[in-house]
gemmi code that builds the backbone of each chain (N, CA, C; Angstrom):
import gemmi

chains = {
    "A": [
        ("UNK", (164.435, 149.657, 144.468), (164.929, 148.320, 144.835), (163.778, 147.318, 144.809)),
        ("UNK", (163.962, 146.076, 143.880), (162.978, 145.087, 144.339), (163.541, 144.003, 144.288)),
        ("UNK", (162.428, 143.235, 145.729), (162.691, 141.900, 145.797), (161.973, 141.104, 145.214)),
        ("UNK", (162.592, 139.716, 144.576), (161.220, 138.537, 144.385), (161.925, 137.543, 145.039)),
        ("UNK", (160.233, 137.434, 145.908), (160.867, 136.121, 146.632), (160.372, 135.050, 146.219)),
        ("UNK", (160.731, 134.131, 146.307), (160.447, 132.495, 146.057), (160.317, 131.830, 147.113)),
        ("UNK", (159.613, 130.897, 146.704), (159.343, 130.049, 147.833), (159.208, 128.422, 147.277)),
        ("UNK", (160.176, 127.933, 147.968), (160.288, 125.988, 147.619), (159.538, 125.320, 148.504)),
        ("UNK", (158.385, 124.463, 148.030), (157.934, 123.510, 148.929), (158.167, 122.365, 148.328)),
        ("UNK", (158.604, 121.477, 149.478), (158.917, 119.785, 149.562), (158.040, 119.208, 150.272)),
        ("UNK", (157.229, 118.333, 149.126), (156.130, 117.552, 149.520), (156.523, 116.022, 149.096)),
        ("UNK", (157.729, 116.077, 148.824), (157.712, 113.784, 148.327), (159.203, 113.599, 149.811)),
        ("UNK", (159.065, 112.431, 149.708), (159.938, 112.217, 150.503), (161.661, 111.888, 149.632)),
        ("UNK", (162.532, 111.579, 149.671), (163.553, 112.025, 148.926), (164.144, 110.887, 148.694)),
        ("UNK", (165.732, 110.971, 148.266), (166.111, 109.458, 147.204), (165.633, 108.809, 146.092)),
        ("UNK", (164.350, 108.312, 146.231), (163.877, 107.686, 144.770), (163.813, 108.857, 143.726)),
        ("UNK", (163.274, 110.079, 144.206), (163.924, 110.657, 142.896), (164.765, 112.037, 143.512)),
        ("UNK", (165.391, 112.358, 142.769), (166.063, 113.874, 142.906), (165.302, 115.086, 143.338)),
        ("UNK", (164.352, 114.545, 143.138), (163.186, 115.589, 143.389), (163.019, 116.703, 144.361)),
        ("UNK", (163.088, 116.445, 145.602), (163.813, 117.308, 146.608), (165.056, 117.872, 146.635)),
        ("UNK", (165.748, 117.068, 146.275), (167.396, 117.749, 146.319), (167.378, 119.011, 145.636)),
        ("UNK", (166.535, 118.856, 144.398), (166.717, 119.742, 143.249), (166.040, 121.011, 143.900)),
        ("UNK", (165.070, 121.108, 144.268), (164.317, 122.165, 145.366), (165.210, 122.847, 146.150)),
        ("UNK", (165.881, 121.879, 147.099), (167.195, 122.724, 147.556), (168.446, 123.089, 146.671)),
        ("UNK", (168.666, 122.473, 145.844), (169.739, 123.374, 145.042), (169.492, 124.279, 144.172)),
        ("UNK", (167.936, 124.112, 143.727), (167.486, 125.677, 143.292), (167.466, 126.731, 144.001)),
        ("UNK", (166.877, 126.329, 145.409), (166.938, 127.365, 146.215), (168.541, 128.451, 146.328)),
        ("UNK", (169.273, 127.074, 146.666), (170.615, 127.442, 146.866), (170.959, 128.462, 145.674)),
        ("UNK", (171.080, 127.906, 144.787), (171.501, 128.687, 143.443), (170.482, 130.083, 143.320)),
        ("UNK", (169.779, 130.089, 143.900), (168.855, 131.670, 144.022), (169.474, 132.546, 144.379)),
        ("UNK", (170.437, 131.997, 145.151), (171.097, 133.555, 145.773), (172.289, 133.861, 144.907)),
        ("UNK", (172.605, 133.072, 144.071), (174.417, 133.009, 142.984), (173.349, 133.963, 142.241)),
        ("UNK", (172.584, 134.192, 141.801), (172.237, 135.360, 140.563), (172.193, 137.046, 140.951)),
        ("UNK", (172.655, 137.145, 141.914), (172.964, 139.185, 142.099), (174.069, 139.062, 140.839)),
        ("UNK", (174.508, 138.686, 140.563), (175.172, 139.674, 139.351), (175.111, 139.671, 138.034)),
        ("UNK", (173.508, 138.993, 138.061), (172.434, 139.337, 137.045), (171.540, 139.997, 136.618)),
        ("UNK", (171.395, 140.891, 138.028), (170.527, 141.957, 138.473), (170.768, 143.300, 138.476)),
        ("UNK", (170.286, 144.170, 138.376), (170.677, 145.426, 138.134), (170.942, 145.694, 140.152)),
        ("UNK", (171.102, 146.410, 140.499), (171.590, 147.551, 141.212), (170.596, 146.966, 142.287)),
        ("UNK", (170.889, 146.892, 143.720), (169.995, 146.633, 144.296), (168.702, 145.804, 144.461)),
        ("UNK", (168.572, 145.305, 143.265), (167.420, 143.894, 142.942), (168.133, 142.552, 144.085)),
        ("UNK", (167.077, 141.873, 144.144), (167.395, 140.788, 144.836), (166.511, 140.099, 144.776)),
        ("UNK", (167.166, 138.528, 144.934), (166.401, 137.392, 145.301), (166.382, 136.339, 146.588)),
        ("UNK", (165.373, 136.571, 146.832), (165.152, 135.813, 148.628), (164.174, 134.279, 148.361)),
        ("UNK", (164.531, 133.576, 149.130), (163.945, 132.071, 149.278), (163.618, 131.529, 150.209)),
        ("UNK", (162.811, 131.317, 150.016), (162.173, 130.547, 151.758), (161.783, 128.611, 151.463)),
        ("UNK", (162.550, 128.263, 151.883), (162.031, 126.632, 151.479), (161.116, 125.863, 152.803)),
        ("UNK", (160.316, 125.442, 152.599), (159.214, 124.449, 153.233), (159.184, 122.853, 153.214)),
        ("UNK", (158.926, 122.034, 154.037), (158.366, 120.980, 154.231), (157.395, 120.603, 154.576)),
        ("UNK", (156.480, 119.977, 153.997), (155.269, 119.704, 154.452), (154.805, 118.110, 153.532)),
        ("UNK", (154.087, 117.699, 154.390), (153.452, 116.215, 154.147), (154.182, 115.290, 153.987)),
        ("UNK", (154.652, 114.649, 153.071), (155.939, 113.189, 153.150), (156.892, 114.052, 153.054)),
        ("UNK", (156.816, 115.737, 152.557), (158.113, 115.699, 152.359), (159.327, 116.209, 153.791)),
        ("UNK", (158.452, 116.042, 154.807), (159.093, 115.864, 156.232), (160.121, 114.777, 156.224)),
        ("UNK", (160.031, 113.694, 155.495), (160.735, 112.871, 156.133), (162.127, 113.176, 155.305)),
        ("UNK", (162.317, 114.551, 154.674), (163.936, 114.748, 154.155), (165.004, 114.941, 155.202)),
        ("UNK", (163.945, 115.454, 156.281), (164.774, 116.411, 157.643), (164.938, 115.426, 158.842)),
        ("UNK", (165.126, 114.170, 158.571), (165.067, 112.989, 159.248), (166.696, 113.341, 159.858)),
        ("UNK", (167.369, 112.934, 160.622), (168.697, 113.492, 160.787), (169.519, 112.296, 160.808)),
        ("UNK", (170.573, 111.953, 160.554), (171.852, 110.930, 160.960), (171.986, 110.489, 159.184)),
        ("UNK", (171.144, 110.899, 158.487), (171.483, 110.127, 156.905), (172.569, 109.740, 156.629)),
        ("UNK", (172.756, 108.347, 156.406), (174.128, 107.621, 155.681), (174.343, 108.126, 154.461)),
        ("UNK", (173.864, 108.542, 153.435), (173.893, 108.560, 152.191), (175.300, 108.460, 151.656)),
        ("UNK", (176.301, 109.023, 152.319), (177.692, 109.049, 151.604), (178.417, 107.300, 151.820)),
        ("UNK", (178.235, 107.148, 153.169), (178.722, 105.821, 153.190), (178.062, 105.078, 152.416)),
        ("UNK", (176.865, 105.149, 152.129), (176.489, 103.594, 151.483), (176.069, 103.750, 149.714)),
        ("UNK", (175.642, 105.158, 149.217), (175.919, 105.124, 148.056), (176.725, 106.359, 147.408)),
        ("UNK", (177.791, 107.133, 148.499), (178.720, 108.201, 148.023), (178.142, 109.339, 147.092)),
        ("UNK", (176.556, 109.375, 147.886), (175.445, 110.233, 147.537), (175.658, 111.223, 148.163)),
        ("UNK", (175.361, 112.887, 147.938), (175.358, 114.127, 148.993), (174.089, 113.297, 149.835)),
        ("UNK", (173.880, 113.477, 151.210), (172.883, 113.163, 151.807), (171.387, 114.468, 151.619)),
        ("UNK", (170.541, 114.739, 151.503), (169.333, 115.212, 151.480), (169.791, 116.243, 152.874)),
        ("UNK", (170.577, 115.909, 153.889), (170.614, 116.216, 155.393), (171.517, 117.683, 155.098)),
        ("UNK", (172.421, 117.008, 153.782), (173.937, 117.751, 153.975), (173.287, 118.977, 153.245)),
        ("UNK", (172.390, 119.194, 152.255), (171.829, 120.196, 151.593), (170.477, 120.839, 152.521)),
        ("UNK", (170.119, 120.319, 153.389), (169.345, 121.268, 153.874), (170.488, 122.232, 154.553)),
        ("UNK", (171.668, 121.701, 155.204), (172.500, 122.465, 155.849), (173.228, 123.607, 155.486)),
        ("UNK", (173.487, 123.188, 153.990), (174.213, 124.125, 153.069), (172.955, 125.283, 152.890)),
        ("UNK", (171.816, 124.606, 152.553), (171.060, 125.832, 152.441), (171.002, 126.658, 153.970)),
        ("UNK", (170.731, 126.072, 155.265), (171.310, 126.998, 156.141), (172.071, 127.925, 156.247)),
        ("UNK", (172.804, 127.322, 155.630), (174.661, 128.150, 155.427), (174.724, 129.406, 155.075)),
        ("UNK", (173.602, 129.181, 153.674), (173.484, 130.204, 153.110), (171.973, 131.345, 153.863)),
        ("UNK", (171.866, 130.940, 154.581), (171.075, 131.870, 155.335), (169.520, 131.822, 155.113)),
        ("UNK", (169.290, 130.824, 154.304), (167.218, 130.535, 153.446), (166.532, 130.187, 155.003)),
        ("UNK", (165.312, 130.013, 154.643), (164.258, 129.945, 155.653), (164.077, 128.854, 155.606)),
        ("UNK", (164.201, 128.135, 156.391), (163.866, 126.335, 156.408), (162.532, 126.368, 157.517)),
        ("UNK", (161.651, 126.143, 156.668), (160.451, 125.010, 157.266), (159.816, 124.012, 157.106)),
        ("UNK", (159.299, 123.693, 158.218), (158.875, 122.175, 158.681), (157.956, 122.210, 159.009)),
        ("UNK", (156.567, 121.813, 158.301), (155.429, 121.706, 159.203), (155.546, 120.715, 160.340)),
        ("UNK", (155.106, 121.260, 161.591), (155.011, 120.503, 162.491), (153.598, 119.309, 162.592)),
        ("UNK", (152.665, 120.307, 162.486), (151.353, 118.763, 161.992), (152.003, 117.701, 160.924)),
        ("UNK", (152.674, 117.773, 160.430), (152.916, 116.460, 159.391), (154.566, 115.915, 160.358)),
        ("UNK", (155.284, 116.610, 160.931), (155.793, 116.102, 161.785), (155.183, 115.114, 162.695)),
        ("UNK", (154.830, 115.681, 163.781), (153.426, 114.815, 164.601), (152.774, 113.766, 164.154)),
        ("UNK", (152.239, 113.589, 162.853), (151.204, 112.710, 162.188), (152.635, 111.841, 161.923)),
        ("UNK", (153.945, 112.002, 161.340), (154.647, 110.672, 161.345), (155.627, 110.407, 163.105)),
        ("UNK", (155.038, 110.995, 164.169), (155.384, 110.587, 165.672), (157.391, 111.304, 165.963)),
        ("UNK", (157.361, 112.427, 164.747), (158.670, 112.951, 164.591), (158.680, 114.034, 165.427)),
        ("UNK", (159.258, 114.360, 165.971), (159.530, 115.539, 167.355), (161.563, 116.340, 166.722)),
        ("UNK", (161.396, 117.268, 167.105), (162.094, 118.250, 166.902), (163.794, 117.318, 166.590)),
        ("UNK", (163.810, 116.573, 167.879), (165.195, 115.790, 168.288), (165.123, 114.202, 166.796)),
        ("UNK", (164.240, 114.413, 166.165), (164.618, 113.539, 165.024), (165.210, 114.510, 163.606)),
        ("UNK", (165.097, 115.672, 163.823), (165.201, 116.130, 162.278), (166.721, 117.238, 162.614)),
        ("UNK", (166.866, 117.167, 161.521), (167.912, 118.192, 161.292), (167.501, 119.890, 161.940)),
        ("UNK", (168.249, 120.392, 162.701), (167.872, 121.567, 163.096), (168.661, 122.585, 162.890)),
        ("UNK", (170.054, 122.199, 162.795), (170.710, 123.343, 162.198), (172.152, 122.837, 161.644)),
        ("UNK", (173.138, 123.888, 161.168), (174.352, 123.780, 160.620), (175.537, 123.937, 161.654)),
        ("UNK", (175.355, 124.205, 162.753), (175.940, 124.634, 164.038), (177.941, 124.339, 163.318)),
        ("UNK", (177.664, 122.882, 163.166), (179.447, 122.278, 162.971), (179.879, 122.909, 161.454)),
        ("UNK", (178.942, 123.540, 160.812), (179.585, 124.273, 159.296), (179.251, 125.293, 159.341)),
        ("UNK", (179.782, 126.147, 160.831), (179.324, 127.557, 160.993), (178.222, 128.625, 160.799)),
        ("UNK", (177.141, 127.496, 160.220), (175.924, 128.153, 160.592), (174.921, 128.702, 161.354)),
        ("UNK", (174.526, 129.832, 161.423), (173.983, 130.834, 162.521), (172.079, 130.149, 162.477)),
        ("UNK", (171.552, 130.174, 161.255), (170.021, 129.901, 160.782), (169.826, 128.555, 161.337)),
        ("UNK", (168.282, 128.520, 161.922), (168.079, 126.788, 162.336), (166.949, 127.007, 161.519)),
        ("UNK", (166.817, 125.730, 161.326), (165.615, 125.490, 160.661), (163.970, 125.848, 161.513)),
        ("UNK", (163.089, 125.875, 161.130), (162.234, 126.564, 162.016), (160.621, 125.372, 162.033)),
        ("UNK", (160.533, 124.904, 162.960), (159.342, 123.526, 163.070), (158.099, 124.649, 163.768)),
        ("UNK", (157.097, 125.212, 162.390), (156.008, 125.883, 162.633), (154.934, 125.211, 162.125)),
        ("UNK", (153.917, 125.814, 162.635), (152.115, 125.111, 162.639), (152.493, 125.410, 160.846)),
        ("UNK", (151.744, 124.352, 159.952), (150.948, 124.771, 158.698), (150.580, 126.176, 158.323)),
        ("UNK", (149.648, 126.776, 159.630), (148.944, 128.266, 158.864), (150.292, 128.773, 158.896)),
        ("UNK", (151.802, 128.857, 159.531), (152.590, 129.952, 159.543), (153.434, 129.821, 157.781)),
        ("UNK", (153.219, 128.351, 157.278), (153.379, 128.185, 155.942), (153.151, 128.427, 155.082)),
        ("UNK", (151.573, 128.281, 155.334), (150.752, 129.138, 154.093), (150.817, 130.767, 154.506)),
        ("UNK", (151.264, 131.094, 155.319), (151.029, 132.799, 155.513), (152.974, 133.098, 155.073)),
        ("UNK", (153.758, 131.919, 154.767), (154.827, 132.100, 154.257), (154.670, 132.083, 152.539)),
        ("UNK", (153.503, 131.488, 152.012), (153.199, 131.042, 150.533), (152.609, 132.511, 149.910)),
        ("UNK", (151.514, 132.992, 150.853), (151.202, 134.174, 150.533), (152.475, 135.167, 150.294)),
        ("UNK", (153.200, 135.071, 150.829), (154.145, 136.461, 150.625), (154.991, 136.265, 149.425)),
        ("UNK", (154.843, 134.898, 149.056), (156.179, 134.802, 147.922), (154.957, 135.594, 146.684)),
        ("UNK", (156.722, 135.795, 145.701), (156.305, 136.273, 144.382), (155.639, 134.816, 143.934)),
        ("UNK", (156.805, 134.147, 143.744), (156.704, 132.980, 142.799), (156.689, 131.470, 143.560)),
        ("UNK", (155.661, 131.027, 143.546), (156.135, 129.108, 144.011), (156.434, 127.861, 143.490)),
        ("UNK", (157.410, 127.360, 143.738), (157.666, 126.325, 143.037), (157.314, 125.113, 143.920)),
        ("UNK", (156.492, 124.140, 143.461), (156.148, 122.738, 144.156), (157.260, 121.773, 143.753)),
        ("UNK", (157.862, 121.020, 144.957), (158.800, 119.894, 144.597), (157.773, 118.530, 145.456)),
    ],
    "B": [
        ("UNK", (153.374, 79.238, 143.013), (154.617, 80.108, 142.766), (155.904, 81.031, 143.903)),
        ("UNK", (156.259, 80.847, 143.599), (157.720, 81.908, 145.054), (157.593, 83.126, 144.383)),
        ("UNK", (156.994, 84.391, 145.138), (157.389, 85.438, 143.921), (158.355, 86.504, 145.572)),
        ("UNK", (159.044, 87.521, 145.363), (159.626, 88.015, 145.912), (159.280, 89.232, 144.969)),
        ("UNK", (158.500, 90.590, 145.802), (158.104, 91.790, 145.011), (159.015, 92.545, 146.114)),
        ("UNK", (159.882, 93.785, 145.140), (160.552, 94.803, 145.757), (159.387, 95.993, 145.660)),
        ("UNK", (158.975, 96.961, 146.523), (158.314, 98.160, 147.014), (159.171, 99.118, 147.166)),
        ("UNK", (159.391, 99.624, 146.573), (160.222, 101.517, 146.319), (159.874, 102.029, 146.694)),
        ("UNK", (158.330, 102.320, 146.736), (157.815, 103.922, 146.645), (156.789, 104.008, 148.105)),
        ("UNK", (156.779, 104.598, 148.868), (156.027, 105.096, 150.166), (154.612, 105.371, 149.687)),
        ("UNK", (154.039, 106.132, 148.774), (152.881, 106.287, 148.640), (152.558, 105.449, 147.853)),
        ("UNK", (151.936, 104.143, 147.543), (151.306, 103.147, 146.480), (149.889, 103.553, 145.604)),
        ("UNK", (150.073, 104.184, 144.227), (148.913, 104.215, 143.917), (148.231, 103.132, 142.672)),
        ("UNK", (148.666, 102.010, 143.452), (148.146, 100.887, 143.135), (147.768, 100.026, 144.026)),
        ("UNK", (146.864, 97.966, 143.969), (146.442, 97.837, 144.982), (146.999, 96.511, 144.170)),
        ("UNK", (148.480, 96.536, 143.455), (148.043, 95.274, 143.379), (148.941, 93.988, 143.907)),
        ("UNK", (149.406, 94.861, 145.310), (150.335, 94.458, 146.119), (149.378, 93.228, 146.864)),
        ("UNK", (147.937, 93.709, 147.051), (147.398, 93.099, 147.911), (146.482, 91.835, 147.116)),
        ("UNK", (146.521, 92.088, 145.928), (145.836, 90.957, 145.092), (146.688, 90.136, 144.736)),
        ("UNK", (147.993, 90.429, 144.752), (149.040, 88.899, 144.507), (148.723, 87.986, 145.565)),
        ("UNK", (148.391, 86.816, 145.579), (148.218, 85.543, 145.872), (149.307, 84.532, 145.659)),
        ("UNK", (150.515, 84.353, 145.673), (151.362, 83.628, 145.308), (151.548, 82.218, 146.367)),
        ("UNK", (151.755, 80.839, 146.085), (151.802, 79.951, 147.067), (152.596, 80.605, 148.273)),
        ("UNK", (153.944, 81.443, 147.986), (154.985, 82.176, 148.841), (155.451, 83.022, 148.494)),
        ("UNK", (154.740, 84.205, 149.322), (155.838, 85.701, 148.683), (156.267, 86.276, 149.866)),
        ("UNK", (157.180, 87.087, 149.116), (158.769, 87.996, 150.257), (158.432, 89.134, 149.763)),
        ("UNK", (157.655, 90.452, 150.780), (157.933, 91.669, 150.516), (159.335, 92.515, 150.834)),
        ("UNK", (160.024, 92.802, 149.879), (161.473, 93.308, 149.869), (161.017, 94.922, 150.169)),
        ("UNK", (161.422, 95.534, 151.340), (161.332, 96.712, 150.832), (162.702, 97.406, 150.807)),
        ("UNK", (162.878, 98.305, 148.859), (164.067, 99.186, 149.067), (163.320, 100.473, 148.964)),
        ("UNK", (164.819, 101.179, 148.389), (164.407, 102.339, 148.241), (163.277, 103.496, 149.464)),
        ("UNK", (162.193, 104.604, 148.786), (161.494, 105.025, 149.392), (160.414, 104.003, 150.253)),
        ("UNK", (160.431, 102.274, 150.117), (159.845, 101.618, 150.433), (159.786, 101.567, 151.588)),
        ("UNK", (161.378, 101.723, 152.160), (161.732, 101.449, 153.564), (161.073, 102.218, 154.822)),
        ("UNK", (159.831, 103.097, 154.209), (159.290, 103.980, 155.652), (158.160, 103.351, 155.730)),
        ("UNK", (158.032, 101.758, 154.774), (156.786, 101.149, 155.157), (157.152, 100.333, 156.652)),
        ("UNK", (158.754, 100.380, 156.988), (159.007, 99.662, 158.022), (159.397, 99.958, 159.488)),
        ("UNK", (159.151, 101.621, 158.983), (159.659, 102.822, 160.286), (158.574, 103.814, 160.346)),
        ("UNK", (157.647, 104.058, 159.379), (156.979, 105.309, 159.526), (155.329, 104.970, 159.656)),
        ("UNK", (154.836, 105.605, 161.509), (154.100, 105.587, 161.680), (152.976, 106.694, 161.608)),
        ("UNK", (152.257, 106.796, 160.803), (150.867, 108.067, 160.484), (150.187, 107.922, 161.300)),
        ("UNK", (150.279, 108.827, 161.821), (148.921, 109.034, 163.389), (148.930, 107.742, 164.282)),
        ("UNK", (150.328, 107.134, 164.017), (150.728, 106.366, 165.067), (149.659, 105.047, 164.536)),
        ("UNK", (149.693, 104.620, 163.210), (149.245, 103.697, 162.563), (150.271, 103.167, 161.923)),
        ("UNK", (151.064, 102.201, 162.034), (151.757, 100.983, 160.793), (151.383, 100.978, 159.663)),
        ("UNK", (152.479, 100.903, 158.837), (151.886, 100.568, 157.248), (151.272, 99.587, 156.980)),
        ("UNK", (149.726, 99.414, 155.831), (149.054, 98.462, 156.096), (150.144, 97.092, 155.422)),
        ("UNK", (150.630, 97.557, 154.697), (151.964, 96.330, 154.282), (152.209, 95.235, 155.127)),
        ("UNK", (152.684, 96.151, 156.501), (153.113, 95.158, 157.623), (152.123, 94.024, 158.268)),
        ("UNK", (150.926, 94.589, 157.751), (149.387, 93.437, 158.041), (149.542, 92.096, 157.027)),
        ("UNK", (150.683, 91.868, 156.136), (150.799, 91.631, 155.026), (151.032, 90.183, 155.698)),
        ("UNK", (150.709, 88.795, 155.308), (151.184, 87.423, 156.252), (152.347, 86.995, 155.022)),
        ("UNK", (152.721, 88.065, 154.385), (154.234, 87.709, 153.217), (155.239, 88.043, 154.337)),
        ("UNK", (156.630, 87.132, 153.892), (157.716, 87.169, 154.733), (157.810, 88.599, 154.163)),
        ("UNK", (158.779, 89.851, 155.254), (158.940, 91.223, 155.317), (160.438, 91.337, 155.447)),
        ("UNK", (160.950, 92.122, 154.344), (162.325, 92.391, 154.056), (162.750, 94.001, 154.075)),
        ("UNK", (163.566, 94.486, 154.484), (164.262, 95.790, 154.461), (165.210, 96.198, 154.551)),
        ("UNK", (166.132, 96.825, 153.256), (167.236, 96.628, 152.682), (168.078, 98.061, 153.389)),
        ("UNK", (169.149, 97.798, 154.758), (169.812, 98.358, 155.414), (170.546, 99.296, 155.180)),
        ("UNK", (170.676, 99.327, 153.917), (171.698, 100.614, 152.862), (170.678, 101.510, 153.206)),
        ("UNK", (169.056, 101.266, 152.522), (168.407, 102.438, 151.935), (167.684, 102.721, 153.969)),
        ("UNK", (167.514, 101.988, 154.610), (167.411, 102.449, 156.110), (168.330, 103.663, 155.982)),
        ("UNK", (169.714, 103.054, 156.612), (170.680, 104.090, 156.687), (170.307, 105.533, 156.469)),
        ("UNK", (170.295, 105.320, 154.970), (170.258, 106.719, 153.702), (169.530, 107.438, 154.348)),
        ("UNK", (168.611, 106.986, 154.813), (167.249, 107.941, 154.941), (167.496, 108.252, 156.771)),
        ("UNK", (167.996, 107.806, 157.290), (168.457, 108.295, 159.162), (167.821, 107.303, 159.511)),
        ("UNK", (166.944, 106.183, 159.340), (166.465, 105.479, 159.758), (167.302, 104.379, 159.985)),
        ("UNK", (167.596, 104.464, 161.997), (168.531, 103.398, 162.463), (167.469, 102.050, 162.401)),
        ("UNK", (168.257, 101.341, 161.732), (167.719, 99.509, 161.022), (167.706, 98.499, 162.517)),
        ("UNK", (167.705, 99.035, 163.545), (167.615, 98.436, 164.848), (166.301, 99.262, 165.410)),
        ("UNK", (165.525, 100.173, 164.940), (164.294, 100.814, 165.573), (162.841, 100.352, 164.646)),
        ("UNK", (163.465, 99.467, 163.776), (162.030, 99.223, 162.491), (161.377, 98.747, 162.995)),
        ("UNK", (159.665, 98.162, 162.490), (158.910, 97.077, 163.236), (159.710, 95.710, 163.039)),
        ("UNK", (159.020, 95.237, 164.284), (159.647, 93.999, 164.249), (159.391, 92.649, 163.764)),
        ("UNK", (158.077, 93.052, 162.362), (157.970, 91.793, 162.014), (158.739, 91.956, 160.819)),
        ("UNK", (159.621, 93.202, 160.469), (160.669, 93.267, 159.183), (161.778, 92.910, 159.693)),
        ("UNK", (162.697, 91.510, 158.582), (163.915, 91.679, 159.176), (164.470, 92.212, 158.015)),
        ("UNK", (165.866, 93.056, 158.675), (167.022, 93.592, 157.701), (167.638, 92.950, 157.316)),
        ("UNK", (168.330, 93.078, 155.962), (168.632, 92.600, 155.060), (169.923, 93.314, 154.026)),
        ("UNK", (171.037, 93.011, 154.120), (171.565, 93.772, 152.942), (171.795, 93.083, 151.649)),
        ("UNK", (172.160, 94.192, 151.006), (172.200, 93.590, 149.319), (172.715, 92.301, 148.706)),
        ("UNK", (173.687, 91.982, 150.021), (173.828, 90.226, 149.592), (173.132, 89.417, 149.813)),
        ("UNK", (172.322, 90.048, 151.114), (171.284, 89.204, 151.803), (170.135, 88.379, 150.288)),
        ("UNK", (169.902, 90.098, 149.954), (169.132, 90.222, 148.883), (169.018, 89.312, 147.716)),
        ("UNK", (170.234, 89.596, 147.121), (170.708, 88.258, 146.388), (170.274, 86.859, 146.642)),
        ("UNK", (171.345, 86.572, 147.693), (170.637, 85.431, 148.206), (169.224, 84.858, 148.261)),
        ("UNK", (168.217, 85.816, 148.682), (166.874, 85.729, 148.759), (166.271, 85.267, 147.256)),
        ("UNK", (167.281, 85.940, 146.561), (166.670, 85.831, 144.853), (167.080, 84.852, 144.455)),
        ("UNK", (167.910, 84.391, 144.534), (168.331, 82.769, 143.763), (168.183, 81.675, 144.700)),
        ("UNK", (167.708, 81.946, 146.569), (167.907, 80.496, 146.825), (166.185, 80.865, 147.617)),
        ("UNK", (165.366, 81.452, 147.535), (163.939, 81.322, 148.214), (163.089, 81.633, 147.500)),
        ("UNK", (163.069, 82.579, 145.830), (161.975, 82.848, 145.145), (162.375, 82.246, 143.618)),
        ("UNK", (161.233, 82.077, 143.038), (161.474, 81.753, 141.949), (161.280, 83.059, 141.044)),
        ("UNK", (160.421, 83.970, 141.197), (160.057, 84.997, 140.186), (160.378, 86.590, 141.452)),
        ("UNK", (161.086, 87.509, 140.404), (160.461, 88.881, 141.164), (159.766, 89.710, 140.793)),
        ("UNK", (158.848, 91.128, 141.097), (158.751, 91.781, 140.741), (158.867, 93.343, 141.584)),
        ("UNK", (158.841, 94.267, 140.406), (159.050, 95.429, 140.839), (157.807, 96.230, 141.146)),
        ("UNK", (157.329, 97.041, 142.470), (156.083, 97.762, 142.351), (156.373, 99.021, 142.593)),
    ],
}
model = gemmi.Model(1)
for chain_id, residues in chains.items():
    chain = gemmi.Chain(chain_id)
    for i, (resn, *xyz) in enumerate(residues, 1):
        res = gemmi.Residue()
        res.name, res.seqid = resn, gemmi.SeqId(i, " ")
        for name, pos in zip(("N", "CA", "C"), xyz):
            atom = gemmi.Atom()
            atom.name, atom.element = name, gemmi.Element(name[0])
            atom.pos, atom.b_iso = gemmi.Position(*pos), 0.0
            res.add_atom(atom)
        chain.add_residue(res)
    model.add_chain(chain)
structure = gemmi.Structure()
structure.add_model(model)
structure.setup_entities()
C-alpha cells in the first residue's frame, strides 16, 4: 500500500486571482482519483496558509451576494467536508491582529466533523517535510 | 490635473503610487486593494493611508473578502460602484489603474 501525500500552500491573498481557490479545488479533487489507483494506493492532502495568504480564512465573505462568486470561505469548508488538513499559520495571523474568532474554523452547519487547525509556522514546515509532493499557490 | 488611481493589488511592487503628484488625486481602492483599508501588519496601517489623496473603498470587494465596511480606517470612506462612477465623471478628469 502507498500513500502520496500532497501538500497545498496558500501564500496570496484571494479574489484578484483564482489563485487560491484553485489550491483548494485541487486539493479537493485529490481525493476523486482512488479509482485511478490500483488497490489500496492513496492520496492524502494537507492544505496550509501562511503569509497574505491568511487573509482567505477571514470569515463572513459576501462573495455570492455581491458577485454570485463561490466565496474562498465556502471552499475552505467543502475542503473540511472532505476531511483535508487545514492550516493557518498563526504568526502571520497575529502580524495581521487576526485571532481565531476572525477566521473560518470549521464546517459545523454542512456536517463537518474537521476544524481547521491555527498552528505555530515550525508545525507547517514539519507538515512540508512529510509531504511527497508541494504545490505553492 | 484630477487623476483618480484604482489599487487592486495588496502587495505593490511598484512606487509609483507615491510619485504621482497630481493638482488632485482620489485613491480608489478595489479589488485585493481593499486590505489597504482594514489590514494592519504588526499593528501598522498601510503606508497608502499616510497618503494626503482623498481615500476610497469599494463596499462590494469589502464585503467579498469578510471585511465589515463599518470597521475600516477612518480616513477611507466607502463607496459603491455607483458611488464610483460618479467619482469618475463628476470629480476626476483622468484614471488610472495600479
Amino acid at each position: 500500500m502507498a500513500t502520496t501525500k500532497l501538500g497545498f500552500i496558500v501564500q496570496r491573498p484571494g479574489y484578484k486571482s483564482e489563485n487560491p481557490k484553485l489550491a483548494l479545488t485541487h486539493a479537493i479533487a485529490s481525493q476523486s482519483v482512488e479509482i485511478y489507483l490500483d488497490d489500496e494506493d492513496e492520496v492524502t492532502c494537507d492544505v496550509a496558509f501562511i503569509g497574505d495568504g491568511v487573509l482567505n480564512c477571514i470569515k463572513d465573505q459576501k462573495a455570492v451576494e455581491n458577485y454570485q462568486l463561490n466565496s474562498t470561505e465556502s471552499h475552505i469548508k467543502m475542503a473540511l467536508l472532505c476531511d483535508l488538513n487545514i492550516f493557518v499559520c498563526k504568526e502571520d495571523l497575529d502580524k495581521y491582529g487576526l485571532t481565531e474568532n476572525d477566521i473560518v474554523l470549521d464546517a459545523n452547519e454542512m456536517g463537518g466533523d474537521l476544524e481547521v487547525k491555527v498552528v505555530p509556522y515550525e508545525e507547517i514546515t514539519k507538515m512540508m517535510e512529510e509531504m511527497k509532493h508541494l504545490l505553492f499557490f | 490635473m484630477k487623476l483618480a488611481v484604482f489599487v487592486s493589488d495588496y502587495r505593490m511592487t511598484v512606487d509609483t503610487l507615491e510619485r504621482l503628484k497630481p493638482e488632485k488625486m482620489g485613491i480608489i481602492l478595489v479589488q485585493n486593494g481593499v486590505y489597504h483599508a482594514s489590514v494592519k501588519e504588526k499593528g501598522k496601517t498601510s503606508s497608502i493611508l499616510d497618503s494626503s489623496a482623498d481615500l476610497f473603498a469599494l463596499k462590494e470587494d469589502l464585503e467579498t473578502r469578510g471585511i465589515d465596511p463599518a470597521s475600516i480606517d477612518s480616513k477611507v470612506k466607502v463607496v459603491t460602484f455607483g458611488d464610483v462612477v460618479d467619482l469618475i465623471f463628476n470629480d476626476y478628469e483622468k484614471t488610472a489603474w495600479l
